[in-house]
Backbone as a printed PyTorch tensor [residue, N CA C, xyz], in Angstrom:
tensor([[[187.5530,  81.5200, 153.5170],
         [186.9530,  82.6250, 152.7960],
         [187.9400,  83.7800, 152.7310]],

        [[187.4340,  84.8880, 151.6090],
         [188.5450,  85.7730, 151.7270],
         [187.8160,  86.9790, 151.2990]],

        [[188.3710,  87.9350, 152.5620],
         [187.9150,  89.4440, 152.7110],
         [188.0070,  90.3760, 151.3410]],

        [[186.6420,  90.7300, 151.0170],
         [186.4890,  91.4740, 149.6250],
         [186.0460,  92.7480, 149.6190]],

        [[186.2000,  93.9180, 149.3720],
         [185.7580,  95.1960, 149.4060],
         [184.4520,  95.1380, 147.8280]],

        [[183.3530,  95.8010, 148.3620],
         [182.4760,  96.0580, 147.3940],
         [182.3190,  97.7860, 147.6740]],

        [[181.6990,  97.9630, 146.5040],
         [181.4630,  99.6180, 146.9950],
         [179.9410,  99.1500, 145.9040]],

        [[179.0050, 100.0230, 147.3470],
         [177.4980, 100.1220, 146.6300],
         [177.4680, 101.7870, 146.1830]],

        [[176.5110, 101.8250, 145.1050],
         [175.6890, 102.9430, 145.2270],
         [174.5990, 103.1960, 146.3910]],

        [[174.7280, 104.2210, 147.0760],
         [173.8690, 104.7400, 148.3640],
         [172.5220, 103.4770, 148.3350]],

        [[171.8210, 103.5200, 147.2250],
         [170.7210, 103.6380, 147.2290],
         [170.6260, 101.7980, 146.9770]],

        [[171.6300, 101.2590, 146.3130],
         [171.4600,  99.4560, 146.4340],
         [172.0220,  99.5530, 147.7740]],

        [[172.8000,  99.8870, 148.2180],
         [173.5010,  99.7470, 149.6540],
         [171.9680,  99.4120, 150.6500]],

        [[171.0020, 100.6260, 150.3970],
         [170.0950, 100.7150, 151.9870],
         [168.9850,  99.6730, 151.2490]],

        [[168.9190,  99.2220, 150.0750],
         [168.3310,  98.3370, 149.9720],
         [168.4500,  96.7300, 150.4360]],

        [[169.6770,  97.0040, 150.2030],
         [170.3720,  95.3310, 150.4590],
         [170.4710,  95.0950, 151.9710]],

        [[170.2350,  96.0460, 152.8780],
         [170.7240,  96.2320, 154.0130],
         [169.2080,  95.8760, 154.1820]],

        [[167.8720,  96.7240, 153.6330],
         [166.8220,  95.9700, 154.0430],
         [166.4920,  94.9420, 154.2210]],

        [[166.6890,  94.0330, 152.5450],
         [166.3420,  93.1870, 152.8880],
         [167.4110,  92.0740, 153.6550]],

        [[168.7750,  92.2990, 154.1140],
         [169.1540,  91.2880, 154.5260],
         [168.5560,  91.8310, 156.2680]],

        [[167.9430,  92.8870, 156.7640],
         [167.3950,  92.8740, 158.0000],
         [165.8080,  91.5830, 157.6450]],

        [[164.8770,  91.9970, 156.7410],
         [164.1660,  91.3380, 156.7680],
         [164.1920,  89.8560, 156.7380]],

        [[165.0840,  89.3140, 155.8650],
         [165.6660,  87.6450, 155.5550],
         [166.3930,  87.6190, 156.8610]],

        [[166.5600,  88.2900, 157.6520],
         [167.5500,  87.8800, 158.5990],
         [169.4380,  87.2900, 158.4300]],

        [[169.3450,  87.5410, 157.5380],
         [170.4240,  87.6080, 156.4850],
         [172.2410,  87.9460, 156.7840]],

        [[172.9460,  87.9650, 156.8910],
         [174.0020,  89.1000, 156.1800],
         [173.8820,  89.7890, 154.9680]],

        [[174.6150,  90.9010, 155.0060],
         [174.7610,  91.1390, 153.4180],
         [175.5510,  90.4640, 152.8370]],

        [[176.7480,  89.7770, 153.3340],
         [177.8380,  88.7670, 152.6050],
         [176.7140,  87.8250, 152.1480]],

        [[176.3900,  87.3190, 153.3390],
         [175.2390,  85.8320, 152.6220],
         [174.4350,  86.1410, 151.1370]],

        [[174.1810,  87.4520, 151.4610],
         [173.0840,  88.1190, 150.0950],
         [174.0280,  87.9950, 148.8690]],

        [[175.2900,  88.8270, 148.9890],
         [176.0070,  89.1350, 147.9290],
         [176.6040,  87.8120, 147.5700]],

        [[176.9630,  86.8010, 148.0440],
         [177.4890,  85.6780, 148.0360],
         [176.1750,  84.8070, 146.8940]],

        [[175.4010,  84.7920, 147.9630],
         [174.2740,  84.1820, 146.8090],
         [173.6880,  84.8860, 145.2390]],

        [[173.4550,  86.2450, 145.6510],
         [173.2790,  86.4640, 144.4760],
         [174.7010,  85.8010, 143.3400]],

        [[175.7470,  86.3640, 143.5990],
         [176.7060,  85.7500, 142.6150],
         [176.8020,  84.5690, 142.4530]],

        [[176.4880,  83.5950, 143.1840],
         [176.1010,  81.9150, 142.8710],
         [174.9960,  82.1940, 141.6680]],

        [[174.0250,  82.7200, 142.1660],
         [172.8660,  82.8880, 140.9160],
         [173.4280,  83.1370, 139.8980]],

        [[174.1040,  84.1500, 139.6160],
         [174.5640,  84.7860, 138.3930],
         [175.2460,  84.1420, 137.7180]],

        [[176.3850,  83.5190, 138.5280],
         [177.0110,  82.2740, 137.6930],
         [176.3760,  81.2140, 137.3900]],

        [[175.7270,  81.0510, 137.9390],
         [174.7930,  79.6170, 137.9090],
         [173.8910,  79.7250, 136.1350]],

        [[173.1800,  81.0760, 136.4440],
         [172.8140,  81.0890, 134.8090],
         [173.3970,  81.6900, 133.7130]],

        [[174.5850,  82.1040, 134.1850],
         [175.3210,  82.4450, 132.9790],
         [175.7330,  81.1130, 132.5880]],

        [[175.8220,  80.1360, 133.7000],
         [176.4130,  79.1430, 132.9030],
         [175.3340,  77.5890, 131.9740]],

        [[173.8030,  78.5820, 132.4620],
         [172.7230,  77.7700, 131.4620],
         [172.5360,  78.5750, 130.4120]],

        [[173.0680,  79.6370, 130.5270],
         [172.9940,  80.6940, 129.1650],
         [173.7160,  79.9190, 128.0240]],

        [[174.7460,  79.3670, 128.2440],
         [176.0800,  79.1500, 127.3910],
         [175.7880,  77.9230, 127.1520]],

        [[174.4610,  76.7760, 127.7600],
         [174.3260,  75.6070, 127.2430],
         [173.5980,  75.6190, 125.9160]],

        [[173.6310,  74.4240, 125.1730],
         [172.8820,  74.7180, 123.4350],
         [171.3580,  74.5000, 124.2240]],

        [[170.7900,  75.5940, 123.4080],
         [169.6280,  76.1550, 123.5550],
         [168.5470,  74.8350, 123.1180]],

        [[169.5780,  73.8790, 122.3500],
         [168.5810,  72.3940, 121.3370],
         [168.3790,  71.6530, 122.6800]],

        [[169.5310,  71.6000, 123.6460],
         [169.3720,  69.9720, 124.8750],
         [168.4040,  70.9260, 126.3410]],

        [[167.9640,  72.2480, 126.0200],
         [167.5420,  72.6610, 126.7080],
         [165.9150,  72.6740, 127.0640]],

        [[165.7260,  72.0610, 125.8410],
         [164.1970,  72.1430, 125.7550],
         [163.7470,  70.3200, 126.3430]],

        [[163.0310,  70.7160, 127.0930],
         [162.2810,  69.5930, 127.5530],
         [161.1380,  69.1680, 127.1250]],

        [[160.5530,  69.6000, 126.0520],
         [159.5930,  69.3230, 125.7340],
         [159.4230,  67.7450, 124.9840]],

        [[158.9700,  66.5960, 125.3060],
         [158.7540,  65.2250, 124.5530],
         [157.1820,  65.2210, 123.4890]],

        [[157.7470,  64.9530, 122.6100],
         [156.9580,  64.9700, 121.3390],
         [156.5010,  63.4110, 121.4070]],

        [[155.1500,  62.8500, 121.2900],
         [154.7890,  62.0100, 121.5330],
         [154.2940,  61.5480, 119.6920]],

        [[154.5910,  60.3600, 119.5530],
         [153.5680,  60.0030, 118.5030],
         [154.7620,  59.7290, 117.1390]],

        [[154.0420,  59.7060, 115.9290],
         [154.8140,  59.4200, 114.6130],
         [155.0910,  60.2630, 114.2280]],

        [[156.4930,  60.2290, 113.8390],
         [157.4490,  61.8830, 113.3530],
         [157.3380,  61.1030, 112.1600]],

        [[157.2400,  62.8640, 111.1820],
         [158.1720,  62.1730, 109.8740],
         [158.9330,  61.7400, 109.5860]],

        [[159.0790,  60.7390, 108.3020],
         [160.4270,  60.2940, 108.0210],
         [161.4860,  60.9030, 107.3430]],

        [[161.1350,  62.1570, 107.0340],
         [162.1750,  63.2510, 106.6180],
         [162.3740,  64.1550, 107.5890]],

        [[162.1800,  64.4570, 108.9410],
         [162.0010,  64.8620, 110.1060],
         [163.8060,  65.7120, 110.2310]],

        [[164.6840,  64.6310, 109.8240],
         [166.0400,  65.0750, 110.3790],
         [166.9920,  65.6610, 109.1210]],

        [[166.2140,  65.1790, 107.6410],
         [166.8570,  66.2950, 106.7770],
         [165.6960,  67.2700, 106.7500]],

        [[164.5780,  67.4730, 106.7360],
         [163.9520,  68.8650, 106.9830],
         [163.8900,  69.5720, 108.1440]],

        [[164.7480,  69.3230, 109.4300],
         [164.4680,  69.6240, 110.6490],
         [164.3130,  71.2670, 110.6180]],

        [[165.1250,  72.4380, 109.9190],
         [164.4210,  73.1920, 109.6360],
         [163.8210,  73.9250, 109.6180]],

        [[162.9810,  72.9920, 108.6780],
         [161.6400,  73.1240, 108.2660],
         [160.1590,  73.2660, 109.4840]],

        [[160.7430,  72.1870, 110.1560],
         [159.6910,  71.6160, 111.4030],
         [160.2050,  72.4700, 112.2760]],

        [[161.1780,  72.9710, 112.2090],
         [161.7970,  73.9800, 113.4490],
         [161.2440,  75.3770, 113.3580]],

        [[161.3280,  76.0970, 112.1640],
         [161.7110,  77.6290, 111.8430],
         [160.0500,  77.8000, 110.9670]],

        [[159.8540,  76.2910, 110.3080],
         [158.7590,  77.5000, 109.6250],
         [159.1260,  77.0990, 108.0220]],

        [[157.7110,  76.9040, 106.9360],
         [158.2640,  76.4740, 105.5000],
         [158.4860,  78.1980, 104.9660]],

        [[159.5570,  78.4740, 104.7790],
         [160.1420,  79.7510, 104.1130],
         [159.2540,  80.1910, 103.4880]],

        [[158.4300,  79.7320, 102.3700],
         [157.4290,  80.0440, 101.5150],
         [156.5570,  80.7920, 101.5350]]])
């Protein structure tokens, strides 16, 4: 690991200090994790928003489904 200087504002400082008394914590452990988080969804931010959806559509699609997709997506303009 390697020694990093942060500088808080007063007021995140006595917060972070709370809760890493309450979690039993460090504050490294805190600050460490939060930035795992942060990267973690910046980097589901940047995935296509299409392979993100989990939703399974059950049943008979149309057969114009993939040249009107669209259509079935956004809404008939009209």
């Amino acid at each position: 690991m390697h020694r990093t200087t942060i500088m808080f504002p007063e007021d995140l400082k006595i917060k972070v200090e709370e809760y890493s008394r309450r979690k039993g914590l460090s504050m490294g452990e805190i600050v460490r994790e939060a930035v795992k988080d942060l990267l973690a969804r910046q980097n589901e931010d940047q995935k296509d928003s299409f392979f993100s959806d989990n939703t399974i559509y059950k049943g008979d699609t149309p057969k114009e489904l993939s040249a009107d997709h669209d259509k079935y997506l956004y809404g008939d303009p009209s």
